[in-house]
Structure formats: structure tokens, C-alpha cells
C-alpha positions in Angstrom: -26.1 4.6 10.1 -23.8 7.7 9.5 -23.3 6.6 5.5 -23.5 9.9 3.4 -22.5 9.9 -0.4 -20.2 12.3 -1.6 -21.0 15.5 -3.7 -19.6 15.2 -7.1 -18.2 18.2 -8.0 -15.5 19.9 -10.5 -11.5 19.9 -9.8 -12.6 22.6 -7.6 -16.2 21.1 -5.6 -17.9 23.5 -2.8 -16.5 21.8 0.3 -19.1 23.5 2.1 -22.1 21.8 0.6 -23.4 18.6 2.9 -23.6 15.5 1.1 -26.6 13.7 0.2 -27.6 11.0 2.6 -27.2 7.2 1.3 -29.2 4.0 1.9 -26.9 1.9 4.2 -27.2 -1.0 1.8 -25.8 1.2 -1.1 -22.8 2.4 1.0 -22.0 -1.0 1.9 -22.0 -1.7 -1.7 -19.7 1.1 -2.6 -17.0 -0.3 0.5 -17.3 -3.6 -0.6 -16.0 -2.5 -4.5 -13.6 -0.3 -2.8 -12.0 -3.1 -1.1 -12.2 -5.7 -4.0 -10.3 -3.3 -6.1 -7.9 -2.8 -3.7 -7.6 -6.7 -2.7 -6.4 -7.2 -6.5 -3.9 -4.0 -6.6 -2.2 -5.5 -3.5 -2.2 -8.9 -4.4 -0.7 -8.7 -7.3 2.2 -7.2 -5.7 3.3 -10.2 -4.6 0.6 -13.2 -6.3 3.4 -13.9 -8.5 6.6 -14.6 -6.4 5.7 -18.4 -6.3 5.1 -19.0 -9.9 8.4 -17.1 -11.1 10.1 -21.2 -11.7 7.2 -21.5 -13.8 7.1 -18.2 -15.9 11.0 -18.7 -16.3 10.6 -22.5 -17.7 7.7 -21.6 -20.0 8.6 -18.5 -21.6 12.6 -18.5 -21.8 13.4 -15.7 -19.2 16.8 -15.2 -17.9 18.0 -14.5 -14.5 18.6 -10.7 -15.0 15.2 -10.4 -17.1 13.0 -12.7 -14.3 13.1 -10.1 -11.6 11.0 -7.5 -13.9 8.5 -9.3 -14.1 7.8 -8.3 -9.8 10.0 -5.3 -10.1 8.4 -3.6 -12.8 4.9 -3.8 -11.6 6.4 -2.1 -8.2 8.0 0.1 -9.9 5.4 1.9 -12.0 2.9 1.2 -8.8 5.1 3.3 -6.3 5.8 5.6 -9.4 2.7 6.9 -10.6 0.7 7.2 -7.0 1.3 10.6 -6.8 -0.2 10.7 -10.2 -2.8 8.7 -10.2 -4.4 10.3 -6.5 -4.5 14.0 -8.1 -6.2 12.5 -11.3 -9.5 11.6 -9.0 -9.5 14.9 -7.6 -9.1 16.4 -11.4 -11.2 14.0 -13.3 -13.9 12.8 -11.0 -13.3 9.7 -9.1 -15.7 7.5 -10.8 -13.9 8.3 -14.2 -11.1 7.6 -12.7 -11.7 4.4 -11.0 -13.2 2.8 -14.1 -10.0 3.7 -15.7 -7.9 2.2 -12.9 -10.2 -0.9 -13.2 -10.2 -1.0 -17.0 -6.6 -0.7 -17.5 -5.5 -3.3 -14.7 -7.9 -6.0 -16.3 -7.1 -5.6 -19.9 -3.2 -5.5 -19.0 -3.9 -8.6 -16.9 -5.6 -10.9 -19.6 -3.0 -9.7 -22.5 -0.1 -10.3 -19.5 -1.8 -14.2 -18.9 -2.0 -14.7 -22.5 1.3 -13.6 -23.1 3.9 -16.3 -24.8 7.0 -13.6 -25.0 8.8 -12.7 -21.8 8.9 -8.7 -23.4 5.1 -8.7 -23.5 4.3 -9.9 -19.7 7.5 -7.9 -18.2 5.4 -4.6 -20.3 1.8 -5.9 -19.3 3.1 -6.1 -15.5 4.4 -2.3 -15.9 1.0 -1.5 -17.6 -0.9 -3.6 -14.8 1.1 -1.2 -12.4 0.1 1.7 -13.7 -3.7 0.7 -13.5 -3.1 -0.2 -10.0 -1.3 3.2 -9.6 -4.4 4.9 -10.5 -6.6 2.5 -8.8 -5.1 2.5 -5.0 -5.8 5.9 -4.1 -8.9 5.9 -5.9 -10.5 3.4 -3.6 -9.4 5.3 0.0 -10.8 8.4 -2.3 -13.9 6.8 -2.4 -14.3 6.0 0.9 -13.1 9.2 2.6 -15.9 11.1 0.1 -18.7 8.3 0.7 -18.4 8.1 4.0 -18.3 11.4 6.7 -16.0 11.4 9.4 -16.9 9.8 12.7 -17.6 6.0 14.0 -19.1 5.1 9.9 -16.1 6.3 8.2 -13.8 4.4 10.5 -15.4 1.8 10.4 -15.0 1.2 6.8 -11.8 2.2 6.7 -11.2 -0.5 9.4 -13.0 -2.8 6.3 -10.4 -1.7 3.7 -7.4 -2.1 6.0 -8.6 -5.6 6.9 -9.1 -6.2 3.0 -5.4 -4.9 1.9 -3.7 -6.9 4.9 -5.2 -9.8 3.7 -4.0 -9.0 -0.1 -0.8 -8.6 0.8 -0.8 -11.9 2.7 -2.7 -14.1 0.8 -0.7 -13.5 -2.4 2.0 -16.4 -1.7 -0.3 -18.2 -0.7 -3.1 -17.8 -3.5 0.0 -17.9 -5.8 0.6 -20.8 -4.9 -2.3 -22.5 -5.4 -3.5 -21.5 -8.6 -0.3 -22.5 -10.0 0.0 -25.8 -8.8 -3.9 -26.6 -10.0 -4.1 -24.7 -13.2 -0.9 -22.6 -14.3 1.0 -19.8 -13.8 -1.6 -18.1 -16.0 -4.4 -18.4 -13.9 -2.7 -15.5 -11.6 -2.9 -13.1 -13.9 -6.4 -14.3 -15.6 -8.1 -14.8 -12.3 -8.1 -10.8 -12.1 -10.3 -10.5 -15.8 -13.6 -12.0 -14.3 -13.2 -10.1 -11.1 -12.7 -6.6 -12.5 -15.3 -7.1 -14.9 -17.4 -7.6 -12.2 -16.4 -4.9 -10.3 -16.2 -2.3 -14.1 -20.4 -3.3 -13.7 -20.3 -2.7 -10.1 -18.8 0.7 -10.2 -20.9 1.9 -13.7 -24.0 0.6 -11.2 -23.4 1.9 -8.1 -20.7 5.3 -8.3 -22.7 8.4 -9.1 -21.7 10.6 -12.3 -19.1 13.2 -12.3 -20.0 16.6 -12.9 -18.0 18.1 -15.8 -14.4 19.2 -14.6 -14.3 22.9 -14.7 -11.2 24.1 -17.5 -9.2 25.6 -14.5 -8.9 22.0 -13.0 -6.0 21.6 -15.5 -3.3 18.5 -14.5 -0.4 19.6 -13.4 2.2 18.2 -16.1 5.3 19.1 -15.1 4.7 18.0 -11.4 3.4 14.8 -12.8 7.0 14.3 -14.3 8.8 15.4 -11.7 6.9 13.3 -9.1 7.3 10.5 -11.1 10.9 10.5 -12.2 11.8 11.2 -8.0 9.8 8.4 -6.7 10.6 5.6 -9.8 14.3 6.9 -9.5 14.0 6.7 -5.7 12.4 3.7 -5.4 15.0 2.0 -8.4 17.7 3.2 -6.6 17.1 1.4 -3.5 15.8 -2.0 -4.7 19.6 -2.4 -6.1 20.7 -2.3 -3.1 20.1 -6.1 -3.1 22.1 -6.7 -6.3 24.8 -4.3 -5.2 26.2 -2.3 -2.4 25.1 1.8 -1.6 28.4 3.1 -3.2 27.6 1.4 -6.4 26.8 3.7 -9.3 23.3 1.8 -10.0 22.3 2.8 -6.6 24.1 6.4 -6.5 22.6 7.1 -9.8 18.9 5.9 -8.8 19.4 7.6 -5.4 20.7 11.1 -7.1 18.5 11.3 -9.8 15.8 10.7 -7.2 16.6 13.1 -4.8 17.1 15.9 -6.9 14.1 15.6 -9.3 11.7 15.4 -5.9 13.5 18.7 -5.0 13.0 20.5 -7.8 9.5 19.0 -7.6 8.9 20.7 -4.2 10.4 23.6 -5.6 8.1 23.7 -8.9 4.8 22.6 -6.4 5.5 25.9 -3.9 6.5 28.6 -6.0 5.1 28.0 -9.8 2.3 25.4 -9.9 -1.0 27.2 -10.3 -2.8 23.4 -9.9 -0.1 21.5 -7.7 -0.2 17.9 -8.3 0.7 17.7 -4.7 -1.1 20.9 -3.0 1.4 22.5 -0.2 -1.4 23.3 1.5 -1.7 19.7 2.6 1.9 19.3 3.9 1.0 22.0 6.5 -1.4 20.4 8.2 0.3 19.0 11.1 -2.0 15.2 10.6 -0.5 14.9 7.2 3.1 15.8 7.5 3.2 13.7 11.0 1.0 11.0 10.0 2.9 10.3 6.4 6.1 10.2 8.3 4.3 7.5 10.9 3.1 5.8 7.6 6.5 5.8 6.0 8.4 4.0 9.1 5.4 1.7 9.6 5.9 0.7 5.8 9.6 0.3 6.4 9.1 -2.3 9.7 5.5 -4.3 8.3 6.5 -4.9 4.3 10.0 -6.2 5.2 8.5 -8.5 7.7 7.0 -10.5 5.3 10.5 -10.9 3.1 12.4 -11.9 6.2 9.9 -14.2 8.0 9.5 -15.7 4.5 13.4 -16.4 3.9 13.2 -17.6 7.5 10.5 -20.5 6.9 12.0 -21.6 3.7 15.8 -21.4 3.9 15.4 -22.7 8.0 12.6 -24.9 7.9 12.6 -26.0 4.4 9.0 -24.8 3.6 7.7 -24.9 0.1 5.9 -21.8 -1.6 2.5 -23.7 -0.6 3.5 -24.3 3.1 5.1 -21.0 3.6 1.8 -19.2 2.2 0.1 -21.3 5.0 2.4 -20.2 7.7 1.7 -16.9 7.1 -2.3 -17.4 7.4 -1.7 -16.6 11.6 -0.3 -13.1 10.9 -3.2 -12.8 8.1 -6.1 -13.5 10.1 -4.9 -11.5 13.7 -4.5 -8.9 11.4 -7.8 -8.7 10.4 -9.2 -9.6 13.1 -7.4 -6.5 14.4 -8.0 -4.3 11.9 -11.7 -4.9 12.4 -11.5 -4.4 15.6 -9.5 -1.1 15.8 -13.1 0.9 16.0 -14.1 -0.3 18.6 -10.8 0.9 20.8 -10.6 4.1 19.0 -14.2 4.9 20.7 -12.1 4.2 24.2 -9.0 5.4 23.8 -8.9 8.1 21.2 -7.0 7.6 17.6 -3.3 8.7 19.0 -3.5 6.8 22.0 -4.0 3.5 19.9 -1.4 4.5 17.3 1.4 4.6 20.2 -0.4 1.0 21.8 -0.2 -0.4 18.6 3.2 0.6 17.9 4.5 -1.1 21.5 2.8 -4.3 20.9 4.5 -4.5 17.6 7.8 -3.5 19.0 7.1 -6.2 21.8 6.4 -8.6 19.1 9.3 -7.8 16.9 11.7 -8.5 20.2 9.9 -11.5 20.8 10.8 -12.5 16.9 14.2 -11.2 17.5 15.0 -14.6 20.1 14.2 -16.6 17.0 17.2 -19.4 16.7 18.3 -21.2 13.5 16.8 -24.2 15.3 13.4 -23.2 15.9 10.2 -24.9 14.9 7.2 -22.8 13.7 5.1 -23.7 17.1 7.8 -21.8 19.4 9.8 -19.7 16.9 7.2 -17.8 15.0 3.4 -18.5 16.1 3.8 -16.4 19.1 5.7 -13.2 17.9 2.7 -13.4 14.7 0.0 -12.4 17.3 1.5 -10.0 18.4 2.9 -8.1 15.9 0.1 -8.7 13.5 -2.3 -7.4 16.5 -0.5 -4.4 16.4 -0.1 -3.8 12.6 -3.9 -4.3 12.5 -4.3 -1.6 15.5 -2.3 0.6 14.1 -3.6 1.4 10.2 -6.7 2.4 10.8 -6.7 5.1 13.7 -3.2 6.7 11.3 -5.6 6.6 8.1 -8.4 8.1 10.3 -6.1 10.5 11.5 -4.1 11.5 8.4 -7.6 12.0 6.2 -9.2 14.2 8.8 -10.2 17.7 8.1 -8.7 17.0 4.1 -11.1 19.1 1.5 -13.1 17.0 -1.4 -11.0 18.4 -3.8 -7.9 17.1 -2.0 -8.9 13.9 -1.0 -7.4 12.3 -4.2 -4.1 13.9 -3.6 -4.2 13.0 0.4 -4.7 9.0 -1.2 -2.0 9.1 -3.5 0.8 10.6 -0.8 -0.2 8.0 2.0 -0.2 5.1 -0.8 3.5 6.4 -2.2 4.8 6.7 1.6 4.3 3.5 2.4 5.5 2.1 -0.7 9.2 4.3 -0.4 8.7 3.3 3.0 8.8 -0.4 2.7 11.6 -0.1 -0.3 14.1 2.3 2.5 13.4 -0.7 5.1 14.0 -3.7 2.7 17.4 -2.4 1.4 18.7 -1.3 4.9 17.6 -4.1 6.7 18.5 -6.1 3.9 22.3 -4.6 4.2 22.0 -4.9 7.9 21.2 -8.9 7.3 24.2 -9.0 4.8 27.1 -7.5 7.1 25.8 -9.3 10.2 27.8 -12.3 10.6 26.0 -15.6 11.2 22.3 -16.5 10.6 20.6 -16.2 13.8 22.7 -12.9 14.6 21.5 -11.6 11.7 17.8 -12.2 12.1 18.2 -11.1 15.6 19.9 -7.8 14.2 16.7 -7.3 12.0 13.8 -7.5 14.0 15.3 -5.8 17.0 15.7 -2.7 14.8 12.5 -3.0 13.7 11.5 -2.9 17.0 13.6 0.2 17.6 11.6 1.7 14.7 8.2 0.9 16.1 9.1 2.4 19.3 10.0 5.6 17.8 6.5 5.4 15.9 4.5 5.5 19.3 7.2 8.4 20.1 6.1 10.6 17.2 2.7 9.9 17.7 2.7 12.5 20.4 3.3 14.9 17.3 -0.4 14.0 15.9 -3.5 16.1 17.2 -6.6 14.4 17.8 -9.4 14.6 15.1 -12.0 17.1 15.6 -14.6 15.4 18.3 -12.3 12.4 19.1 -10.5 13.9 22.1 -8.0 11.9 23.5 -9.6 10.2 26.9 
């Protein structure tokens, strides 16, 4: 079946040794937790848009206080990946995934219990963090379980399918739960699952080894990291609120900028255990595939936000009904993503990256004739096949790609960049299609102005595919 279990090693594991060979039915296993743990950390990204009313009515939020409770679980999330990817590679990626899993849980049962607004807005950063740790755990421990060729892609293809529908289904789930039960249940749904999967993991991840002393964490490129990407991040999610010349953006932006420089500086020149190993960013699949990742995150997450305004400011859809409307994009998607192996054995990873990237640009001008009076049936059902077809084509053969080749004792790291791209990636596309919406006069202009750049963008993608090699045995046909 091609499954193989990774060696666990120290911070420092003998890349050269082959791993050990695992019972299909165990490797299965292992996907499966991956994606379950990464189905909560994306759903809870957006799971509790729809209930904000409620949280505001019950426990006494204001305006200004309200949005924390989404933007400080992004925040930390798109904060700490860098982090939280070189910890598995440090620590052992079992350790680390049971505190991912731990942490997320207990933060989500205090944060559903909560009857303050201070406590869930702090529970929510706390939740972020777990999920900081968790995400590029879970690609960790599929990239070490699984050796490359047709097996690995394949359950990468799995996990993609599994975060689309996360990041889909959260509106819509949401939704749901909080009409039957209560805004509570979104947060306490998450204690019974990772309980589960805390028994799965103790089950059914092998031990680490112990970490070898020089495998030290590498502090002050934690800070740095950290500080560039939350002030980064910050900085353009005000864009919203305010304009780019304000000084909550400049601030964000600045303070960004320069603590990631000094990062790179700290991470080439003085690091003896770089959080963030150069080595990696010369490898021309990681530098060329991040930047793919980055654009794709700046055209795919704002999708969602302006399709969404679309259905409920045009066509007056409730939270229920607009999580429905999305369900076309969800299941293509998948049904996408799963396929993607299967064309990657007939075309070749790149070749389906720059296909993938034209249908989605195709799609995006098809969503760009939208009108103010169109109906779902001939404004958005056709444009959702084919742009969801072509996000589903496109993420596995760029995570195939992009984890090629990358050492054991990197693999963490690898996680944690692709996760924090795509994350800056979709914040950069929200707030400059966001300002692109704002200054374009007239609704349907506007929209129009929107998913025609994003088109744009998409076209460039296939464009800089040419930049990325093929993997080693998976010549381009």
C-alpha cells in the first residue's frame, strides 16, 4: 500500500534511516486523526461568525469588544505557526500534538462555559494557540507517516478534502448548533471530539525518542517570528476599520515588517537552531511554492467573505441559508480534492497547479458577471463549480510539491511556514480587496472589480508555477 511510519528520532533524527513499514489499517488510522484535528482548528476559524448576536446578547459584549472574540483566535493562530511547526521537529511530534489537542479542548470547555466576555475573548486567544501548535502538527504527521509517492498524495489529498470542508462548514455548522442548543454548543462540541482524538493519538502515535540537549528552541526567533506575523497580520485586519495611512495600520504594518527583518537577519547569521532553518528557503519548491500558497490564500479565503456579503446583503439569506449556499463550493471541492491524485499520475504535480489555477481564474470571471439582481441558480451555482474544482485541484499537487525532498527534522518547520503563508495570505487579500470593494463605486461594480482581480491573481499562479521543479520521479508528461 506504500504506508510507512515515520522514525522517531531527536531534534536532529538520521534522515538516512528507512522507516518502518505500517499496517494499512494503522496508517489509515493515523490520517484519519490527522484530519479530525485539523477539521476542528479550521472550523473554529469561522464556527462562530453566526452566533456572534447571541454571544453579544448573553454575555454583555460591546461593538468594539465583539470582534475579538473571531479576531483574537486568528490572531494568535496566524501568530504562533511558525512556532508551533519547529516545536514538532524539537519536541517530538506526538508530544506535540497531544499538546496541541490538549490545550485546544480545555480552552474550548472553559471558553463554552464562560459567563464573562474577558474570559471567552482570552479562551478564544488560548484556543488559537492550541490550534497554532496543532495545524502544522497534523501535515507533520502525515509527511513523516507516509513516504513520498501515489500513498502520501493520496492522504494529503484526504487532509485537503478535510480542511476545505472545515472552513466551509463552519457557518453552516454554526448555525445550526446555535439555533438547536446555544451558542455554547460551538465551543463544547470540540471537548468530546478531542477527547476522543487525546485517546486516539496516546493509541495510535508512536513514542518520541528523548530530544537530544542540542535540539534547544530557538527563543529569540520564536519572538521575533511571532511579534512580525501577529503585528503583520494586526496591521492589515484594520484595514477594515480604517484606511492604510491610519496609524493603527502603519503601526501594525511597521512593527511587522521590521521585527520579520530582523528575524531573517537573527535566523542567517546568529541562530545556531533556527526556528525557521534557511536551508529550507533555498530550496527552489519551498520559496516558489510558499509564494504560490500565499496568493492562492489571498484569492480562496476572501472568496468566502465576499460571496457571503453577496448572499446575505443581495438575496437576503439568513446565517442558516447562507451556510447552505455554500454546501456547492464545499462538496466540488472535495470532490476535487480527492480527486487531484488521480490527475497528478497523468499530468505531473506543476502541470495541474497551472490547470487548476486557469479554471479558477475562469471561474472567478464567470463570478465577476454577477449583477445585484441575480438569483443563486444563475448568479452563483455555476461560477461555485468551477472555482471550487480548481481550489480542490490545486492544494494538493502545491503541498506535494512544496514537502518534497524536506528532511524529518524539518518537516515541522516546512508545516508551520506553509500554514503561516496562507494565513498572511488570506489577511493581504481581504484588506486589499476589501479596499478595492470600498473605493469602487456602485455594488455590482464593485463585486465585478473583486473577482476579476482575483482572477488576475490566479492567472499569475499558473504563471509562476513554471518556477516549481517536478518532484523526484513525477516528471512532468
Amino acid at each position: 500500500m506504500g504506508f510507512h511510519e515515520a522514525h522517531e528520532g531527536s531534534s536532529t533524527p538520521d534522515t538516512t534511516t528507512q522507516p518502518a513499514r505500517t499496517p494499512s489499517r494503522r496508517a489509515s488510522a493515523v490520517l484519519w486523526l490527522a484530519c479530525a484535528a485539523q477539521f476542528m482548528v479550521v472550523l473554529d476559524v469561522s464556527v462562530v461568525n453566526v452566533a456572534l448576536p447571541s454571544i453579544e446578547a448573553a454575555l454583555g459584549f460591546d461593538s468594539v469588544s465583539l470582534q475579538w472574540v473571531v479576531g483574537g483566535y486568528a490572531l494568535v493562530f496566524a501568530g504562533f505557526l511558525l512556532l508551533g511547526g519547529r516545536l514538532a521537529d524539537l519536541y517530538g511530534r506526538r508530544r506535540v500534538f497531544l499538546w496541541g489537542l490538549v490545550l485546544f479542548t480545555a480552552s474550548s470547555l472553559v471558553g463554552g462555559l464562560a459567563t464573562t466576555p474577558a474570559v471567552l475573548i482570552a479562551m478564544r486567544a488560548v484556543q488559537g494557540l492550541g490550534a497554532a501548535v496543532l495545524a502544522p502538527a497534523t501535515l507533520t504527521i502525515l509527511t513523516t507517516t507516509f513516504t513520498e509517492g501515489p500513498g502520501r498524495t493520496r492522504a494529503l489529498a484526504t487532509w485537503t478534502a478535510v480542511s476545505s470542508a472545515g472552513g466551509a462548514a463552519g457557518n453552516l455548522l454554526g448555525g445550526v448548533l446555535t439555533d438547536s442548543l446555544s451558542w455554547r454548543s460551538i465551543l463544547l462540541i470540540n471537548v468530546p471530539v478531542g477527547a476522543a482524538a487525546v485517546l486516539a493519538a496516546v493509541r495510535l502515535l508512536p513514542a518520541d525518542h528523548a530530544r537530544s540537549e542540542s535540539g534547544k528552541l530557538d527563543l529569540l526567533g520564536a519572538l521575533l517570528a511571532t511579534l512580525g506575523v501577529s503585528a503583520l497580520v494586526h496591521g492589515v485586519t484594520q484595514v477594515g476599520a480604517h484606511d492604510w495611512h491610519s496609524p493603527a495600520v502603519l503601526v501594525g504594518l511597521s512593527v511587522g515588517v521590521a521585527a520579520l527583518a530582523v528575524f531573517a537577519a537573527v535566523e542567517t547569521r546568529y541562530a545556531t537552531a533556527p526556528l525557521l532553518p534557511p536551508r529550507l528557503l533555498r530550496m527552489r519548491p519551498v520559496w516558489a511554492g510558499n509564494v504560490v500558497i500565499l496568493l492562492a490564500g489571498a484569492c480562496f479565503i476572501p472568496m468566502w467573505y465576499f460571496l457571503s456579503l453577496y448572499m446575505q446583503g443581495e438575496l437576503h439569506y439568513g446565517a442558516l441559508a447562507t451556510g447552505a449556499g455554500f454546501l456547492p463550493h464545499t462538496l466540488v471541492g472535495i470532490a476535487a480534492a480527492r480527486l487531484a491524485p488521480a490527475v497528478m499520475q497523468h499530468t505531473g504535480p506543476r502541470t495541474l497547479i497551472m490547470g487548476s489555477a486557469l479554471l479558477s481564474a475562469a471561474g472567478f470571471v464567470w463570478q465577476s458577471r454577477i449583477e445585484t439582481g441575480s438569483g443563486y441558480l444563475e448568479g452563483l451555482l455555476g461560477p461555485a463549480v468551477a472555482m471550487s474544482a480548481g481550489m480542490g485541484l490545486l492544494i494538493t499537487p502545491i503541498t506535494t510539491t512544496v514537502t518534497a525532498g524536506i528532511a524529518e527534522q524539518d518537516a515541522g518547520a516546512a508545516s508551520g511556514l506553509m500554514n503561516a503563508t496562507r494565513q498572511i495570505g488570506g489577511a493581504l487579500g481581504l484588506a486589499a480587496l476589501g479596499t478595492l470593494a470600498a473605493t469602487t463605486p456602485g455594488t455590482a461594480a464593485s463585486y465585478r472589480a473583486v473577482f476579476l482581480t482575483i482572477a488576475a491573481v490566479c492567472t499569475g499562479i499558473a504563471a509562476l508555477a513554471l518556477a516549481l521543479p517536478a518532484p523526484h520521479g513525477q516528471d512532468e508528461r
